[in-house]
C-alpha positions as CSV (number, residue, x, y, z in Angstrom):
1,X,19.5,-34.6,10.8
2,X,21.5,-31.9,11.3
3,X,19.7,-28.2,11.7
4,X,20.2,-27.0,7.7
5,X,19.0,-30.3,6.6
6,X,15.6,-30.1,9.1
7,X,15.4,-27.0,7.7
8,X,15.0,-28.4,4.1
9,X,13.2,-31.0,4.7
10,X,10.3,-28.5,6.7
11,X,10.2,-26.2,3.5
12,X,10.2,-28.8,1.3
13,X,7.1,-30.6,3.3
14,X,6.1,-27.2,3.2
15,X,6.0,-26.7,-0.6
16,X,3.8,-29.9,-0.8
17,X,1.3,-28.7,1.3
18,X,1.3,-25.4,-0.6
19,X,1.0,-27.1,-4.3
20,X,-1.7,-29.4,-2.9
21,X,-4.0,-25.7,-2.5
22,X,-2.1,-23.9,-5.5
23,X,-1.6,-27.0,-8.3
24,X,-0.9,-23.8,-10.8
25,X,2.0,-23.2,-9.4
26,X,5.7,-24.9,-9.8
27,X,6.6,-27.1,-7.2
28,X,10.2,-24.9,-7.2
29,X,8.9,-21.6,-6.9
30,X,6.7,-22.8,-4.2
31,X,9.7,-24.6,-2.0
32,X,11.3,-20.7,-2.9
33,X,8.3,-19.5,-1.3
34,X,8.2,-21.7,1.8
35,X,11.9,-21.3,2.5
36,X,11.4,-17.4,2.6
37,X,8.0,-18.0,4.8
38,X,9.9,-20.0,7.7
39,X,12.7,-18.2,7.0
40,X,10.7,-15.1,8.2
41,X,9.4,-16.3,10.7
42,X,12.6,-16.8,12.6
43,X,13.9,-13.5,11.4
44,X,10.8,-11.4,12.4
45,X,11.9,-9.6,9.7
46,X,10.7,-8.3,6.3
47,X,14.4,-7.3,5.0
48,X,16.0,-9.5,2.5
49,X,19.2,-9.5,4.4
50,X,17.7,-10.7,7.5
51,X,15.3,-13.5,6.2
52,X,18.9,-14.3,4.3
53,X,20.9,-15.4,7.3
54,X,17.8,-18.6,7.9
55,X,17.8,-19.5,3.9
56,X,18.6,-23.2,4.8
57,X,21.1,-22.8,1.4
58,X,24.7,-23.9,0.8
59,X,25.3,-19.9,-0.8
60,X,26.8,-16.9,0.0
61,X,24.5,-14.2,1.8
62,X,24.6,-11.8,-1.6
63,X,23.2,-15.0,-3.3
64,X,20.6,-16.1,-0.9
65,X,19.4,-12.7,-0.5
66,X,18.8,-12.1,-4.7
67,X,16.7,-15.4,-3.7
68,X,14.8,-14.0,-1.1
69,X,14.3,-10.5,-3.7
70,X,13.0,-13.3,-6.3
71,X,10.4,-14.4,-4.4
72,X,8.8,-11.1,-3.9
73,X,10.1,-9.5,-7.6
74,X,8.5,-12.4,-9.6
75,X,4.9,-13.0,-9.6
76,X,5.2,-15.8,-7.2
77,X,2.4,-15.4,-4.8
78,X,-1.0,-13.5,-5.9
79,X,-3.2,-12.4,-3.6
80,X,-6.0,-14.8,-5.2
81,X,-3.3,-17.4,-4.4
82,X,-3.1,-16.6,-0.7
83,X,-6.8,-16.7,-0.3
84,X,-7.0,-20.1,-2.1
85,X,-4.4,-21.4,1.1
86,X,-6.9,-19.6,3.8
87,X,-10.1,-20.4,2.7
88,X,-9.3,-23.9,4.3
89,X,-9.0,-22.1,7.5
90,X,-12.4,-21.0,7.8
91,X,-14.6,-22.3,10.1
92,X,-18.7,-23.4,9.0
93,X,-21.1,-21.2,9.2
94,X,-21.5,-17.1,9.4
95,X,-18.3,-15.3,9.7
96,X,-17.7,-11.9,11.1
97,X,-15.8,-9.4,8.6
98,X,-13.9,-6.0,9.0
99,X,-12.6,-3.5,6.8
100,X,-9.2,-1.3,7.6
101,X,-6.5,0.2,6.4
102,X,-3.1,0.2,7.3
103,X,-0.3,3.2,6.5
104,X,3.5,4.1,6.8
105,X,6.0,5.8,5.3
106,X,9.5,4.4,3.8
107,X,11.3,7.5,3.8
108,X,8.9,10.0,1.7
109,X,6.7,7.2,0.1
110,X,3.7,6.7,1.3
111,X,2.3,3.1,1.3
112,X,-1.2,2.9,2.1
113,X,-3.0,-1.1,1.7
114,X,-7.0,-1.6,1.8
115,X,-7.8,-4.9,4.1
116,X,-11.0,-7.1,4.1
117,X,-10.7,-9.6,7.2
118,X,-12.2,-12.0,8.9
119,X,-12.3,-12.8,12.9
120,X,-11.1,-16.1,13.5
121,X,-10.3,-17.5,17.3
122,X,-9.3,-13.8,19.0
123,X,-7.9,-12.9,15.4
124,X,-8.7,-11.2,12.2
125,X,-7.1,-12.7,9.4
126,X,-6.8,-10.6,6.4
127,X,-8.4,-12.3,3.5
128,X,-8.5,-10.2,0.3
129,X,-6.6,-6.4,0.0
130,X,-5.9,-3.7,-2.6
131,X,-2.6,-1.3,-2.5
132,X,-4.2,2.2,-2.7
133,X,-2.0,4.1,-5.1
134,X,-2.0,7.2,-3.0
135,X,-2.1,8.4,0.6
136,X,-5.8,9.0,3.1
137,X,-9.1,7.6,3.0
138,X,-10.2,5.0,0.3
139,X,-12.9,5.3,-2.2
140,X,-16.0,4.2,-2.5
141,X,-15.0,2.2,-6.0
142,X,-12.0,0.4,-3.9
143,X,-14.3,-0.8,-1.4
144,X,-16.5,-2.2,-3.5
145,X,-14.0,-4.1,-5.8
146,X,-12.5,-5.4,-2.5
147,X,-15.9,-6.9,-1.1
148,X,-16.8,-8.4,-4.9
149,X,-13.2,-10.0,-4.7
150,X,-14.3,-11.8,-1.9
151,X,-17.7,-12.3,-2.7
152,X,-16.8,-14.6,-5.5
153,X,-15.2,-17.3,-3.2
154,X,-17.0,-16.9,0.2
155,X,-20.8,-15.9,-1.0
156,X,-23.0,-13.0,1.0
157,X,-24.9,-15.7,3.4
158,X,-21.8,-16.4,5.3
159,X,-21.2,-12.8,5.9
160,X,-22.5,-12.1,9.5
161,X,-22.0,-8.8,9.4
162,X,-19.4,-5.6,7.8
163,X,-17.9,-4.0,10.6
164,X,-16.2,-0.3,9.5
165,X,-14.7,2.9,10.8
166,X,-16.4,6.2,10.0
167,X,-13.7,6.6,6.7
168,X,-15.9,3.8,5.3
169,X,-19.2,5.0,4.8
170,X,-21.5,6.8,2.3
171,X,-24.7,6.2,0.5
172,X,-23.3,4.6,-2.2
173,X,-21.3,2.5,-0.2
174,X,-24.1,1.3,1.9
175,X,-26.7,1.1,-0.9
176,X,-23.9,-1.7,-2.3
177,X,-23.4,-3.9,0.9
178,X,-27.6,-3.7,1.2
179,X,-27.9,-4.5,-2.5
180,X,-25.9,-7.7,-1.7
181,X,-27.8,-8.1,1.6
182,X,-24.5,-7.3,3.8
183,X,-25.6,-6.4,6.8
184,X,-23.0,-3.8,8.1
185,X,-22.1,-2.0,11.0
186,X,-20.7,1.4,10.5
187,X,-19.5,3.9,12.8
188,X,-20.7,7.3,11.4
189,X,-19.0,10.9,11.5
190,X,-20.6,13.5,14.0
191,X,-21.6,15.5,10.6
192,X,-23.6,13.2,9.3
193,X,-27.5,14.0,9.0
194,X,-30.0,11.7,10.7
195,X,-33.3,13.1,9.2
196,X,-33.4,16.2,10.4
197,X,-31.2,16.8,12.5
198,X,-27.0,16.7,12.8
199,X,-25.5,13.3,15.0
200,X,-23.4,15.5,17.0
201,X,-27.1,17.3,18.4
202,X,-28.3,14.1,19.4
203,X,-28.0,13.4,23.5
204,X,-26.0,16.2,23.7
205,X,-26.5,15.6,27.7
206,X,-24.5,12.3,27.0
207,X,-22.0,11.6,30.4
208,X,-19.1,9.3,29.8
209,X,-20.1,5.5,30.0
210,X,-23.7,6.1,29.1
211,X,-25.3,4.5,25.9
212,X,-28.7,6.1,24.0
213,X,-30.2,5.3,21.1
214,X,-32.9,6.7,18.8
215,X,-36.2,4.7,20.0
216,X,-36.9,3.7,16.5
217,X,-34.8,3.1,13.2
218,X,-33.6,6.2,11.4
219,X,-32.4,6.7,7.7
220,X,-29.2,6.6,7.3
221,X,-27.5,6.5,4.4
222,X,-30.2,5.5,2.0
223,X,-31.6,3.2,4.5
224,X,-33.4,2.3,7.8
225,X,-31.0,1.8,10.2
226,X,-30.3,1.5,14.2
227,X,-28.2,4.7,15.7
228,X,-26.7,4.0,19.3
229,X,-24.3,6.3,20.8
230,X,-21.8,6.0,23.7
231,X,-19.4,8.6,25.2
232,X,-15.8,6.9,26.0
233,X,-14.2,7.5,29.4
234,X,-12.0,9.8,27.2
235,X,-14.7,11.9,26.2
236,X,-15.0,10.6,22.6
237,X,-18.8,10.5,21.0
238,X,-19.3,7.2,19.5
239,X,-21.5,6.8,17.5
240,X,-22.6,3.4,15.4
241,X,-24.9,3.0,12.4
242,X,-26.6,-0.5,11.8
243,X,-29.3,-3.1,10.2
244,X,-28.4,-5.2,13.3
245,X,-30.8,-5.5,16.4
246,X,-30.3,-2.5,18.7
247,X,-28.9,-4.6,21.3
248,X,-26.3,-6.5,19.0
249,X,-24.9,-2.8,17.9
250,X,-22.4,-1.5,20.2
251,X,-21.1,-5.1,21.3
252,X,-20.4,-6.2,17.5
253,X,-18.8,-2.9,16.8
254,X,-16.1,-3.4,19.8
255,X,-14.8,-6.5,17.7
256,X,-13.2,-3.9,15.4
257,X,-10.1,-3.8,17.6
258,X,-9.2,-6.4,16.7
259,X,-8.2,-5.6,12.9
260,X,-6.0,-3.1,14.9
261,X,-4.2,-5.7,16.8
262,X,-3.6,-7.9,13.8
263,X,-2.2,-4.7,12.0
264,X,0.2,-4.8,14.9
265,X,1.1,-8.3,14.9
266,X,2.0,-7.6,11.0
267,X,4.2,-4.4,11.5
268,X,6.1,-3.2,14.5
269,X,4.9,-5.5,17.7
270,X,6.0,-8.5,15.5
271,X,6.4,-9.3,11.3
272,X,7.9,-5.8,10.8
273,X,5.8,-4.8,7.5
274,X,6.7,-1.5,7.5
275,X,10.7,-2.5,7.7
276,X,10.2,-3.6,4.5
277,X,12.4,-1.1,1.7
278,X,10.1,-2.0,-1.2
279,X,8.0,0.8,-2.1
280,X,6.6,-1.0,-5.6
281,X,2.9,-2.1,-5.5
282,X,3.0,-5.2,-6.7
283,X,5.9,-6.4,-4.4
284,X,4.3,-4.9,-1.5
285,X,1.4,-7.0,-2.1
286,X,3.1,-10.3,-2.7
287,X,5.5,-9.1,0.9
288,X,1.5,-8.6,2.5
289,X,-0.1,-11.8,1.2
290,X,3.2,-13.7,2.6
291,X,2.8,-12.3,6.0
292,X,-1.0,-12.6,5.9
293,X,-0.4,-16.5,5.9
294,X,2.0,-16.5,8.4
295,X,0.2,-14.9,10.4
296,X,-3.3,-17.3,9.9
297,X,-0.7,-19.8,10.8
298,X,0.7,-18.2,13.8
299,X,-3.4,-17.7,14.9
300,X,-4.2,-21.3,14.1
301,X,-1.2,-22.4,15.9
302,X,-2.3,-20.3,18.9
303,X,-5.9,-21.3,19.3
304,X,-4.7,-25.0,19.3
305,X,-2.1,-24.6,22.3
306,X,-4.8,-22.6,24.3
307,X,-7.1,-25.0,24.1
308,X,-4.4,-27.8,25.1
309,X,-2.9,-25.6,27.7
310,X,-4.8,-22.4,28.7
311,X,-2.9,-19.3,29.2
312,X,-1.8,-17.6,32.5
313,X,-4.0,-14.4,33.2
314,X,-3.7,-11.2,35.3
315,X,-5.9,-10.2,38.2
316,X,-8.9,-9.1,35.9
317,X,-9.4,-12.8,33.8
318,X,-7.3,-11.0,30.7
319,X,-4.4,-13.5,29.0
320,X,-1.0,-12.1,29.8
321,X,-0.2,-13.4,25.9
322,X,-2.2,-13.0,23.2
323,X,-3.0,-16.4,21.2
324,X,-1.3,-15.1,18.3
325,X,2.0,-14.4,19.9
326,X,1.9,-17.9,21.5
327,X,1.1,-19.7,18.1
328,X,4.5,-17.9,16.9
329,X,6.5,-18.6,20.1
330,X,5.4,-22.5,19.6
331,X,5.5,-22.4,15.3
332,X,9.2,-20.5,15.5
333,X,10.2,-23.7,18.0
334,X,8.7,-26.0,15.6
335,X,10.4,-24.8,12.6
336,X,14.0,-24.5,14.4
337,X,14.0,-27.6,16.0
338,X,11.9,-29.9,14.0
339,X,10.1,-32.8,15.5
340,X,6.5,-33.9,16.5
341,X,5.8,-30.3,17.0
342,X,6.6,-29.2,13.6
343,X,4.3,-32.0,12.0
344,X,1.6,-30.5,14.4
345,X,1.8,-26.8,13.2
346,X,1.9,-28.5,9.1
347,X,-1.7,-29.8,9.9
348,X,-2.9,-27.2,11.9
349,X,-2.4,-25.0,8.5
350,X,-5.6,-26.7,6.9
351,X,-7.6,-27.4,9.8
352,X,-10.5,-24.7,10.4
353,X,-10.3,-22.6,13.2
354,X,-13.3,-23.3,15.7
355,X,-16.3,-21.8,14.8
356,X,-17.1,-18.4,16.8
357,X,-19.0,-19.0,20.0
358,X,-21.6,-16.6,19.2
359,X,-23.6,-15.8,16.0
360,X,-25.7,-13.2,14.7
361,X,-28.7,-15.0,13.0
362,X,-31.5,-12.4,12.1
363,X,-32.5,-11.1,8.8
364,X,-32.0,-8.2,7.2
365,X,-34.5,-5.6,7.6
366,X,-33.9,-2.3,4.8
């Protein structure tokens, strides 16, 4: 077969496995939808001229680019939809979850999206979201609509634990994740007040690289919670609220990066989100929910070639590639060339990613 007609033949394959999850849906909008997804993934590109040029269409580039706008226009792709196709993708057991936001600008239009993940392999998958109609922190309302989304398709006892920033916390907030016995892990702002005293007063003798904790629980928030706090080489007070052991604290909270990193993958350092020149709500969100399974793809695809071949690492045991870039470097190769390979990365899409290596197992103490 000749390189357009592999093409088809991968997003038609595609479309299959995508009606299997979504049965709802039209087979044709679907094959739409899994043309623009591969297409994409070639481009690394979120503009509808550049996804155009891989369309594998016999059409002009003003035509195949009012397909590409289709798919993203029309209600193609919901966000319920997209965690319908990921669910598949989680592993048994207890899963780790974080909570983010990521922001930009398109010109003076700030577009500001809510994130619920969870950590699968070394990466944190977006599973549910919410497009904030306006710019800063999020409230207490969104967060709790977000969690209850996913709630209703992976229940509370598979949560491990809620890891957060210090915009995400509150009473109410944390009253809600204990109500649903959520254990969470919270990094709290240097204001807040820890019985009687201020955070910031505590250890104030604190050198960089040292970690203290209050010998007992303290209430937090409307609960009985651990406090640890570390100073960073930089000087920054850390400090982390939680129902988890005291030991467990600081280590679980250091997964956060990761939502960071997988905010990266999305936008500049490799799906370029924020190229994007849609600034309406609903099209953003059907644009995030694409790129969200591309990049559980991209992840699954990873984790599978590491295990296979392990990557090369520098002088300190650290990967010089991260698993999701290698997942995209072997799934971009699959979908160009076709083959073996390609067949590979289809069934890798509903396989589960290895569970985690560790768990956190005790109960919830409030």
């Amino acid at each position: 077969m000749t390189i357009p007609d592999t093409a088809r033949f991968h997003a038609d394959t595609l479309a299959a496995h995508l009606k299997a999850h979504l049965p709802h849906r039209r087979l044709d909008a679907l094959k739409r939808l899994a043309e623009v997804l591969l297409a994409l993934l070639q481009a690394e590109s979120t503009l509808h001229r550049k996804i155009a040029l891989h369309l594998p269409r016999n059409a002009s580039l003003e035509s195949k680019t009012r397909t590409v706008a289709r798919v993203f226009h029309d209600a193609q792709l919901t966000p319920q939809d997209v965690t319908d196709v990921l669910l598949p993708l989680l592993p048994e057991g207890k899963l780790t979850l974080i909570m983010d936001r990521t922001t930009w600008h398109y010109g003076q239009t700030p577009l500001n999206i809510l994130v619920l993940g969870a950590i699968l392999g070394d990466a944190v998958i977006p599973l549910v979201w919410s497009i904030l109609p306006h710019q800063g922190n999020s409230s207490t309302a969104a967060r709790i609509l977000l969690v209850a989304r996913l709630l209703k398709v992976l229940p509370a006892r598979r949560w491990s634990v809620l890891i957060a920033d210090r915009e995400f916390v509150g009473q109410e907030w944390c009253n809600f994740l204990r109500w649903k016995r959520i254990r969470q892990c919270l990094r709290i702002r240097e204001n807040t007040r820890i019985e009687d005293d201020l955070a910031r007063d505590l250890f104030t003798t604190l050198q960089p690289g040292e970690v203290r904790t209050l010998f007992e629980r303290t209430w937090v928030y409307g609960g009985w919670m651990h406090v640890v706090i570390t100073l960073s080489p930089a000087g920054d007070r850390v400090i982390v609220a939680s129902d988890l052991p005291v030991l467990d604290v600081l280590n679980t909270y250091r997964l956060r990066w990761g939502i960071e990193s997988a905010f990266s993958s999305l936008k500049a350092r490799g799906l370029n989100l924020e190229a994007t020149h849609m600034t309406a709500p609903d099209r953003i969100s059907r644009l995030f929910g694409l790129l969200c399974v591309a990049l559980a793809w991209m992840a699954r695809v990873g984790v599978h070639t590491v295990q296979e071949r392990p990557p090369r690492q520098d002088n300190r045991g650290r990967a010089l590639v991260s698993q999701v870039r290698i997942g995209w470097q072997v799934l971009g190769q699959a979908v160009r060339w076709g083959g073996e390979a390609f067949w590979v990365c289809l069934e890798l899409l509903s396989k589960p990613f290895p569970p985690a290596h560790t768990s956190i197992s005790r109960s919830v103490r409030c």
